[in-house]
RODO-2510 file (C-alpha; in nm, 4 decimals, decimal comma):
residues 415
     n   res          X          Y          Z
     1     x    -1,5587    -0,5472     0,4888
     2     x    -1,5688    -0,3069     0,7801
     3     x    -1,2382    -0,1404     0,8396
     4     x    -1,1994     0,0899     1,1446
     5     x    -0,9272     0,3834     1,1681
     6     x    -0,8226     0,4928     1,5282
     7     x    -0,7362     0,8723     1,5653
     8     x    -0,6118     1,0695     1,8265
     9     x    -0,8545     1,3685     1,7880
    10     x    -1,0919     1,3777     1,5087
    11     x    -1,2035     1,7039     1,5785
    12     x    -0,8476     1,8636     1,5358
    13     x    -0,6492     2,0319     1,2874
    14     x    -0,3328     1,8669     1,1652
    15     x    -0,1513     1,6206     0,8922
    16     x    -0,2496     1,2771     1,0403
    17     x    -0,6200     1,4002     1,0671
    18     x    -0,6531     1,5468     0,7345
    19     x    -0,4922     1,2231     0,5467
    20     x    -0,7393     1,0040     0,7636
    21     x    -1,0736     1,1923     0,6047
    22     x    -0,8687     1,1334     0,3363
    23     x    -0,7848     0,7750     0,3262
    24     x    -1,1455     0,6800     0,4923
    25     x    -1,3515     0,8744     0,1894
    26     x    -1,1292     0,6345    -0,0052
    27     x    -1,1478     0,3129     0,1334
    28     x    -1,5713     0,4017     0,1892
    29     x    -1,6687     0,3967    -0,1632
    30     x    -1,6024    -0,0286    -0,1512
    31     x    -1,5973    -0,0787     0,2192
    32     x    -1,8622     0,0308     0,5672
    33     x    -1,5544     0,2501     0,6791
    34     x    -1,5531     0,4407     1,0750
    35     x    -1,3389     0,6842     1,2515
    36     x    -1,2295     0,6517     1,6039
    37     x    -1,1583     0,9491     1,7822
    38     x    -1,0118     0,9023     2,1309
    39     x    -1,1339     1,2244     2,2156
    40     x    -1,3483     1,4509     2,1422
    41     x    -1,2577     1,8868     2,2387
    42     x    -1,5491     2,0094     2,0061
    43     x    -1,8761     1,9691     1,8779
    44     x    -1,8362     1,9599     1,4800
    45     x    -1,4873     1,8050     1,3174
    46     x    -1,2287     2,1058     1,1671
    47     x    -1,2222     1,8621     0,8717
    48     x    -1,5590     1,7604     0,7090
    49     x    -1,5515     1,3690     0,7135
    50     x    -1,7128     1,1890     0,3733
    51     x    -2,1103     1,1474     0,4637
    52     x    -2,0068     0,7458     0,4396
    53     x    -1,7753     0,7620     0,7139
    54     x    -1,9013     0,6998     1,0633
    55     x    -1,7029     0,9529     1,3261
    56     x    -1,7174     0,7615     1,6991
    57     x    -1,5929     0,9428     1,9488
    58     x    -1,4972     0,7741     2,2731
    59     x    -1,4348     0,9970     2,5822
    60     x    -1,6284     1,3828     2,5430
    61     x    -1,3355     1,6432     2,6808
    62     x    -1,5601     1,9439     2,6420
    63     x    -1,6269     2,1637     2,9369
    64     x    -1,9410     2,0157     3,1297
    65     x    -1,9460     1,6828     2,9747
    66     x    -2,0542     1,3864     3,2145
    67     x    -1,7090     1,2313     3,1068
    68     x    -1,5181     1,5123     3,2729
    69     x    -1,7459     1,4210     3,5793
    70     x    -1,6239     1,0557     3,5997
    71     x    -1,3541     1,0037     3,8682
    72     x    -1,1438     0,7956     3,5532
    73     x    -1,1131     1,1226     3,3561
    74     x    -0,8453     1,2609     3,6622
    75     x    -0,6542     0,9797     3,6520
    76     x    -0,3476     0,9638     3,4342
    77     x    -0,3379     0,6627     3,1756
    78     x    -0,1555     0,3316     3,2099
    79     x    -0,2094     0,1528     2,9369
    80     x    -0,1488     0,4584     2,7213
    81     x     0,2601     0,4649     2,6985
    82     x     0,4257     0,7378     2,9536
    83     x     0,7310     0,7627     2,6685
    84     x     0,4660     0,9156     2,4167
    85     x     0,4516     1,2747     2,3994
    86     x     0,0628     1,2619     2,3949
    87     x     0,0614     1,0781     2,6938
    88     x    -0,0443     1,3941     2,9038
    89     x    -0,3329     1,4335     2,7306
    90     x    -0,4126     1,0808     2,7964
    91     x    -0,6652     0,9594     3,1419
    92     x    -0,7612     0,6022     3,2763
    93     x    -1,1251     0,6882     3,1157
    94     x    -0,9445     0,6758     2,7569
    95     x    -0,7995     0,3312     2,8485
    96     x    -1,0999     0,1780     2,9914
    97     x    -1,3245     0,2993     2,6660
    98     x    -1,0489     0,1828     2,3936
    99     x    -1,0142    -0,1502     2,5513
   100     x    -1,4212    -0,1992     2,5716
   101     x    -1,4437    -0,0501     2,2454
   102     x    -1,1287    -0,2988     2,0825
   103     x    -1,2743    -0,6319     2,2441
   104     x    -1,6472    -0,6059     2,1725
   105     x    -1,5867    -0,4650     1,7514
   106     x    -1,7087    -0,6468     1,5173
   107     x    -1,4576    -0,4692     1,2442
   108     x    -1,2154    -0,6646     1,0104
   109     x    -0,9375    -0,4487     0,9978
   110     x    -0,8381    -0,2179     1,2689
   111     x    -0,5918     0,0670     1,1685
   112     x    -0,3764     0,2931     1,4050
   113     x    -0,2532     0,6294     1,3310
   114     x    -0,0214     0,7316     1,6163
   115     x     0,2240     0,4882     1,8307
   116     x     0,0499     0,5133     2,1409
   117     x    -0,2577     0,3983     1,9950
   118     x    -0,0949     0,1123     1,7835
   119     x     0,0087    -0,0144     2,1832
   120     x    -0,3628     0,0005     2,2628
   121     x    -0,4236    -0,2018     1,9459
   122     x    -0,1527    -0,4573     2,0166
   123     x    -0,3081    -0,4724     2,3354
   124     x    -0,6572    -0,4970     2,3348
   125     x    -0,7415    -0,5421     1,9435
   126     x    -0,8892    -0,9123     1,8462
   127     x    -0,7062    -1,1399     1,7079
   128     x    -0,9186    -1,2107     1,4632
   129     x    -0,9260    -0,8828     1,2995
   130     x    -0,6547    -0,7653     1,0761
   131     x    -0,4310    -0,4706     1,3417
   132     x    -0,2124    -0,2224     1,1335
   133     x     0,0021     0,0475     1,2550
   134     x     0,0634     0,3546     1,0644
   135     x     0,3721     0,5556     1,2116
   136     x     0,3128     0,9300     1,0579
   137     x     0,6371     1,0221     1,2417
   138     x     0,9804     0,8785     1,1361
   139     x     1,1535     0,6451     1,3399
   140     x     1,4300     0,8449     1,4745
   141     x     1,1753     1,0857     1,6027
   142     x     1,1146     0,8547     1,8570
   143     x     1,2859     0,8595     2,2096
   144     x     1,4718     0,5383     2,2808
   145     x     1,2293     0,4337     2,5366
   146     x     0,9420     0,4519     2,3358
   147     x     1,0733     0,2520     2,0394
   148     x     1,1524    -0,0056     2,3048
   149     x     0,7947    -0,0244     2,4059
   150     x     0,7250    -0,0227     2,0561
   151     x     0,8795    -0,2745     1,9594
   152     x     0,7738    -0,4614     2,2075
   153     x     0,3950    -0,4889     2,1063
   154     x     0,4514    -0,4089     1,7498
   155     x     0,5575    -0,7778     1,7476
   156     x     0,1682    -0,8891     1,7662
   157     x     0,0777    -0,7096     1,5346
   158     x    -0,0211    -0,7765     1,1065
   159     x     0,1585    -0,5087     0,9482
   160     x     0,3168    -0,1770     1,0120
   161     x     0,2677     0,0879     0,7216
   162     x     0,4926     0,4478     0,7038
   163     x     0,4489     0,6850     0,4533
   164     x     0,8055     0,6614     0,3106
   165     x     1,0557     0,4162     0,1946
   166     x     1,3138     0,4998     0,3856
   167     x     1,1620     0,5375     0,7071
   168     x     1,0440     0,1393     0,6345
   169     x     1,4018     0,0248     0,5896
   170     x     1,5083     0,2201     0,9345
   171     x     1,2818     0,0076     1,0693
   172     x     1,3203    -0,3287     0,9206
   173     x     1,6988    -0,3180     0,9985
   174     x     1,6675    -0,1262     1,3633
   175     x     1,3219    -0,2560     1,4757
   176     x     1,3308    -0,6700     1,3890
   177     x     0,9023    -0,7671     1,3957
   178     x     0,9265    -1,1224     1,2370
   179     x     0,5815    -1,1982     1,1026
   180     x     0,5113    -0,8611     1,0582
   181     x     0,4785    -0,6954     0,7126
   182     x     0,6438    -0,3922     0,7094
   183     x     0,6102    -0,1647     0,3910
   184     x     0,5424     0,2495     0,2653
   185     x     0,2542     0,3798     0,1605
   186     x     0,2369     0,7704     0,0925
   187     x    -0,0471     0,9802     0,2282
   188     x    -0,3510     1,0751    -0,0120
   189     x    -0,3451     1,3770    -0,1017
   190     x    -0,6258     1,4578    -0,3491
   191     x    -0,6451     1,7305    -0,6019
   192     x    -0,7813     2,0314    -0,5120
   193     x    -1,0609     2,1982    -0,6005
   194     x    -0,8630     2,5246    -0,7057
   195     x    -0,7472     2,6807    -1,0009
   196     x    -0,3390     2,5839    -1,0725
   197     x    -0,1063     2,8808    -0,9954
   198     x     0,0193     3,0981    -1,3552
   199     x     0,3071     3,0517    -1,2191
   200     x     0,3512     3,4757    -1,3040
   201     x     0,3195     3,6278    -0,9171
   202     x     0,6461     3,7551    -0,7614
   203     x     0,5503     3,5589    -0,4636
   204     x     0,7300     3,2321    -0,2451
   205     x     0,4972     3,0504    -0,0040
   206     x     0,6060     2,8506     0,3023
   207     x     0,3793     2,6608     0,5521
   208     x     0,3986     2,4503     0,8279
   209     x     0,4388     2,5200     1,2495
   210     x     0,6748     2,7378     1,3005
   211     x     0,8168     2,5274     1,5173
   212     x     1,2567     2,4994     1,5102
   213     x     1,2838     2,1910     1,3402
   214     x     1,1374     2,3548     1,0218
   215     x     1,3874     2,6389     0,9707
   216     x     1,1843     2,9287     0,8658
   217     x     1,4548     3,1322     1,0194
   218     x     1,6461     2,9737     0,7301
   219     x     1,4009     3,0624     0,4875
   220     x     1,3892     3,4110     0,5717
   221     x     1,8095     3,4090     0,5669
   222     x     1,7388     3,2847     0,2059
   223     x     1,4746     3,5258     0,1104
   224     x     1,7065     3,8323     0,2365
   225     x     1,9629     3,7257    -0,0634
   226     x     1,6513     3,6990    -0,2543
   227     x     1,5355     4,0209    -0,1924
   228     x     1,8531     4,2279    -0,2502
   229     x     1,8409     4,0965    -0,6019
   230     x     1,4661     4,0893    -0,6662
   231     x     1,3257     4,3351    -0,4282
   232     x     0,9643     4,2974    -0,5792
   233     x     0,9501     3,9208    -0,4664
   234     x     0,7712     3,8527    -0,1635
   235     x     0,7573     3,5687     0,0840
   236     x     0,4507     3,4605     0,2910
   237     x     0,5016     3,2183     0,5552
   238     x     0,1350     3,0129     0,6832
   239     x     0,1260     2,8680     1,0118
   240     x     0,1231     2,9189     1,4153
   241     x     0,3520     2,8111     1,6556
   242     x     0,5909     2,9001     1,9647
   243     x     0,8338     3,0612     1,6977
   244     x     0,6415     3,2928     1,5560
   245     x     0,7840     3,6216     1,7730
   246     x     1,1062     3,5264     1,7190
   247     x     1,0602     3,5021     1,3306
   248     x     0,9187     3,8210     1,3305
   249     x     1,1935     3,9834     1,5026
   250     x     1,4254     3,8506     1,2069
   251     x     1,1846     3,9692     0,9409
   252     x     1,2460     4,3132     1,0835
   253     x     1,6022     4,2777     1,2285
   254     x     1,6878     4,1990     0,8156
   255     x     1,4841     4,4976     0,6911
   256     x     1,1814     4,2441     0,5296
   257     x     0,9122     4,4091     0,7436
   258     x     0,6297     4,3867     0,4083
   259     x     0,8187     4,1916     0,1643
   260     x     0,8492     3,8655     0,4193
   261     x     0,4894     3,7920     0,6247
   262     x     0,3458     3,5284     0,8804
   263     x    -0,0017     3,5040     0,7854
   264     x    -0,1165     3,2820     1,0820
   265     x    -0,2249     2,9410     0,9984
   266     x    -0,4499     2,8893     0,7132
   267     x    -0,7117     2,6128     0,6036
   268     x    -0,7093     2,4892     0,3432
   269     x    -0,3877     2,6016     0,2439
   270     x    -0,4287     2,5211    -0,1495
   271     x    -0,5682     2,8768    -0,1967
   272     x    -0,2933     3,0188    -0,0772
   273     x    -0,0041     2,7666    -0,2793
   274     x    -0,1911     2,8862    -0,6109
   275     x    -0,1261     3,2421    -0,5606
   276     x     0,2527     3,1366    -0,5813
   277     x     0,4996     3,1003    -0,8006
   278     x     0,7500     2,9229    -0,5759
   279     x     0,7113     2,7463    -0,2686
   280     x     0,9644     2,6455    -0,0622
   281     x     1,0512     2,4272     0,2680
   282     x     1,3766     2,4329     0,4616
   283     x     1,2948     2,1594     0,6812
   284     x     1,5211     1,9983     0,8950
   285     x     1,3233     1,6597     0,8932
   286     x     1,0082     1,5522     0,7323
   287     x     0,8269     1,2313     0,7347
   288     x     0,6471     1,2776     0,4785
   289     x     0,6000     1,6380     0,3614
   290     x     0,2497     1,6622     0,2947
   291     x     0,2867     2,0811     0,1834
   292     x     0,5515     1,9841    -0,0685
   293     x     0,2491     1,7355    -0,2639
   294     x    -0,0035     2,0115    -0,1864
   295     x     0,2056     2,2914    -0,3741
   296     x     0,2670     2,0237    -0,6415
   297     x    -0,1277     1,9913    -0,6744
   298     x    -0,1296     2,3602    -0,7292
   299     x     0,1162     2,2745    -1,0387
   300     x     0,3693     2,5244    -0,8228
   301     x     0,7174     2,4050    -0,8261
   302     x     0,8944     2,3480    -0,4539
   303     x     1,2458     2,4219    -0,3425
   304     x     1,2603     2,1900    -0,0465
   305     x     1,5960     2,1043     0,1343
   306     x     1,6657     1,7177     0,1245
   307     x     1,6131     1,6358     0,4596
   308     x     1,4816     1,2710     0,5729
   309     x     1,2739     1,1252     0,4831
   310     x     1,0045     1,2470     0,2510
   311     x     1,1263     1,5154     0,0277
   312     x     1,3329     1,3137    -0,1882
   313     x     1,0588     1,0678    -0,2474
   314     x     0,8146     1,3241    -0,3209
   315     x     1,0634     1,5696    -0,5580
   316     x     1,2272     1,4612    -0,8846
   317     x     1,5091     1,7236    -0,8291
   318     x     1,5660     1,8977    -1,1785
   319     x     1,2292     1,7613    -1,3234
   320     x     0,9127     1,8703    -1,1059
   321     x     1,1152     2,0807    -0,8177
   322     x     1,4350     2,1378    -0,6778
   323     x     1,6300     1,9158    -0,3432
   324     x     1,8688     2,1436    -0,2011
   325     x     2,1335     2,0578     0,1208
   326     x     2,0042     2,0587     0,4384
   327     x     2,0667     2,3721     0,7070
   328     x     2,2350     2,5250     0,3704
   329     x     2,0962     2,8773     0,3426
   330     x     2,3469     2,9818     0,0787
   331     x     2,2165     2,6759    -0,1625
   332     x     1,8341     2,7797    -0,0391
   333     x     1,8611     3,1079    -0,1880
   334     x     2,0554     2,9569    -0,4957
   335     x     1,8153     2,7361    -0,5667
   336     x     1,5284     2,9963    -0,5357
   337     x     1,7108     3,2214    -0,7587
   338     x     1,7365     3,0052    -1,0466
   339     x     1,3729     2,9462    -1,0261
   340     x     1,2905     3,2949    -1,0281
   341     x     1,5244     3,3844    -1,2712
   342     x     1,4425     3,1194    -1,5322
   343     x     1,0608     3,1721    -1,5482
   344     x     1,0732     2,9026    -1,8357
   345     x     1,1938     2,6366    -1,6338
   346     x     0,9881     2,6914    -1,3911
   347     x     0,6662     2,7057    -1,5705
   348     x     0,8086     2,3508    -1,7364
   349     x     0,8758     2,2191    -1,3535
   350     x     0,4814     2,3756    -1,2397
   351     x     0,3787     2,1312    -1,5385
   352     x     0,5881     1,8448    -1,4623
   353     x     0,4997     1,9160    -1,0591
   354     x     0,1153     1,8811    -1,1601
   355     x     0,1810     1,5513    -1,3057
   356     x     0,3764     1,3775    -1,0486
   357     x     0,1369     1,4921    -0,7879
   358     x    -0,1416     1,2282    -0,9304
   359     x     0,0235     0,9325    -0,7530
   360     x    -0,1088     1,0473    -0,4623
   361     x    -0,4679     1,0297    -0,5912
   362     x    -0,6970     0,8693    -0,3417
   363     x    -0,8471     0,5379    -0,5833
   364     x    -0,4713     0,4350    -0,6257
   365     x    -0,3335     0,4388    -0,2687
   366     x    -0,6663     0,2954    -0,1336
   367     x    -0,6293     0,0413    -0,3621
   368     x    -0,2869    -0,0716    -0,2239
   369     x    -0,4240    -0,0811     0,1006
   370     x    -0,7068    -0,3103    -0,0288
   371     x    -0,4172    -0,5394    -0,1023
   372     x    -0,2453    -0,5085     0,1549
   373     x    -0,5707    -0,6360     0,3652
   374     x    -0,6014    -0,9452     0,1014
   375     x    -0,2109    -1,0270     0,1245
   376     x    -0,2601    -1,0520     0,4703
   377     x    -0,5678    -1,2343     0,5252
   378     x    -0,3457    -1,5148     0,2753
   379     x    -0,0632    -1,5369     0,4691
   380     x    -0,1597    -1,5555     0,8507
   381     x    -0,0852    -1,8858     0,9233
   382     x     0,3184    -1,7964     0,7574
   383     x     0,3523    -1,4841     0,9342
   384     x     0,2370    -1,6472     1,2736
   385     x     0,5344    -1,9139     1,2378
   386     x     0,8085    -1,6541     1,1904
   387     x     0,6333    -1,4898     1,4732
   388     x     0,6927    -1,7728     1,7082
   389     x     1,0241    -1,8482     1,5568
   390     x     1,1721    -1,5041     1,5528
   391     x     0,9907    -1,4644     1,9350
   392     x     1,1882    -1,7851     2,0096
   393     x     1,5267    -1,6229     1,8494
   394     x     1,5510    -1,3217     2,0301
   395     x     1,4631    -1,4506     2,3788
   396     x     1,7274    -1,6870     2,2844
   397     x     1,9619    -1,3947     2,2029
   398     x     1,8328    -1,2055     2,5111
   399     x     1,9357    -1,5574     2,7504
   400     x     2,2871    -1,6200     2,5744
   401     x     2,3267    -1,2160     2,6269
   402     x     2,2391    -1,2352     2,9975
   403     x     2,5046    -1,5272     3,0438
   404     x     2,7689    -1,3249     2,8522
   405     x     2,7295    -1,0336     3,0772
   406     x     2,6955    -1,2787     3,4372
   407     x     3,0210    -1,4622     3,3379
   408     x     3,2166    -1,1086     3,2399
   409     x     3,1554    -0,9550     3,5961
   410     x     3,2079    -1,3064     3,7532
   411     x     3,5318    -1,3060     3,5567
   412     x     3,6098    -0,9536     3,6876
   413     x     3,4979    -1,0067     4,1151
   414     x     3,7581    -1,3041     4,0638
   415     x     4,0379    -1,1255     3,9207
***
């Protein structure tokens, strides 16, 4: 079977890419497995891609390239949606090469990553090939006009995968697809080539862009009440982002200026989770939480606030980590302080953290996409007649809603 994934960038740095490589290398050792990139900034990949993988890129962005020289490369995209934030980085070249690309492949199952490029695949993808949408990004992260759109084409398509499941069930009751499977699967994340942490360093680890939406001004609120009680305890903070000068200026303005750091983004970041003893995530949202699993790899308990959607799939609170409130800085600190100050339990939670981190081995999550493909492939001709009869339903609903709303303001020009 050949089975085709459909990126963004391949040659960036970021979740979606990394779990890709990750899920391709997977599905490759039983399947001829390719990556998509609709563009291409660089000349090698950030992320080394498994020798069996095939990396295609369509349109060349680099400086000089003969794509930049077509007149299609100026022009802004149509086909791309305008409502998705990527759209900008989007041109008429991009449309032109997806759509030759999706009507002459000869693959079996076609697999989106991002929602603008799960439109092109509604769009342009054959019929005969099995189209799934991943949606790395929760629901409610979307702006109202895009889910519209969205749900608009994600009506053609086979099945539409998220990584947790509650992000499925927001969109089985607010996003109706009849015929369309609809179901979680977590990213892979595989186990590191790196020593587990001792669990015995005075140190908390953080990482992600510091960006607001993850609260590492939170975090370093917490760490302050951390640090007046256990001033050798520091706190290192990995990643880049349009935050950064203003989480500096806290780190000083609070007196942490060499017990709190921003390191600057690091990859791989499992080197730097083992050197901890704690790490922690005050995240306002998360749709999946790929750093929490990565610290758990590193058998390093996590402090994560339970935000939607991911942590409290990911975290046995108690067992293997610790779920604190959301936005709660007081029960942040709390909960690191009972880590640190119980280095038993938290050597028994490192353990436990190790050993709930193997469900998101790669052989086990590929294989319930190989499933998937078969459950599919059995039920086309089902899922095609509650296509047509839920299509039928809601234009039905959309007509008897029309007439409502023409007899209510004829009712109201008479009166």
């Amino acid at each position: 079977m050949k089975i085709t994934l459909l990126l963004h960038n391949a040659y960036a740095i970021g979740g979606t890419v990394r779990t890709t490589f990750n899920l391709a290398a997977a599905l490759a050792a039983q399947h001829e497995v390719e990556i998509v990139s609709m563009m291409r900034h660089r000349e090698v990949p950030r992320f080394t891609p498994d020798p069996r993988v095939r990396l295609v890129p369509l349109v060349d962005t680099r400086v000089g390239s003969d794509d930049m020289a077509d007149p299609l490369f100026s022009e802004p995209a149509r086909d791309f949606p305008a409502a998705e934030k990527r759209h900008h980085q989007y041109s008429r070249l991009i449309d032109v090469r997806v759509a030759e690309f999706l009507r002459t492949t000869d693959a079996e199952v076609l697999i989106g990553t991002r929602p603008g490029i799960n439109v092109y695949l509604a769009r342009f993808g054959p019929r005969r090939a099995l189209r799934i949408a991943q949606e790395h990004l929760r629901h409610d992260a979307h702006a109202k006009r895009l889910r519209a759109e969205l749900a608009r084409h994600y009506r053609g398509l086979d099945a539409l995968v998220t990584t947790t499941e509650a992000d499925a069930a927001v969109y089985r009751r607010r996003m109706p697809l009849p015929g369309v499977r609809v179901l979680a699967v977590p990213n892979i994340v595989p186990a590191p080539d790196q020593t587990p942490s001792d669990g015995d360093a005075p140190l908390i680890a953080a990482a992600g862009r510091l960006v607001r939406g993850k609260r590492f001004d939170l975090l370093i609120e917490a760490f302050s009440a951390v640090a007046a009680k256990h001033p050798e305890w520091r706190l290192r903070i990995h990643g880049g982002g349009a935050e950064r000068e203003a989480l500096q200026g806290l780190i000083d303005g609070l007196g942490l200026t060499g017990r709190a750091e921003l390191t600057g983004p690091v990859s791989p970041i499992e080197a730097e989770f083992a050197k901890a003893s704690i790490v922690a995530s005050a995240s306002d949202a998360e749709s999946f939480g790929m750093t929490l699993v990565e610290a758990m790899r590193c058998g390093v308990p996590v402090v994560s606030t339970d935000c939607p959607l991911g942590p409290a799939e990911i975290i046995d609170s108690g067992h293997d980590g610790l779920l604190v409130p959301t936005g709660d800085g007081r029960a942040l600190a709390a909960g690191l302080l009972e880590l640190i100050e119980d280095p038993a339990r938290r050597r028994q939670m490192a353990t436990a953290a190790l050993d709930s981190a193997r469900r998101y081995d790669p052989e086990p999550i590929a294989d319930r996409y190989r499933q998937l493909f078969e459950q599919l492939r059995a039920t086309r001709r089902s899922r095609a007649l509650r296509r047509a009869l839920g299509g039928a339903r809601l234009r039905l609903g959309r007509l008897v809603r029309g007439g409502l709303r023409r007899l209510k303001r004829a009712g109201g020009a008479a009166g």
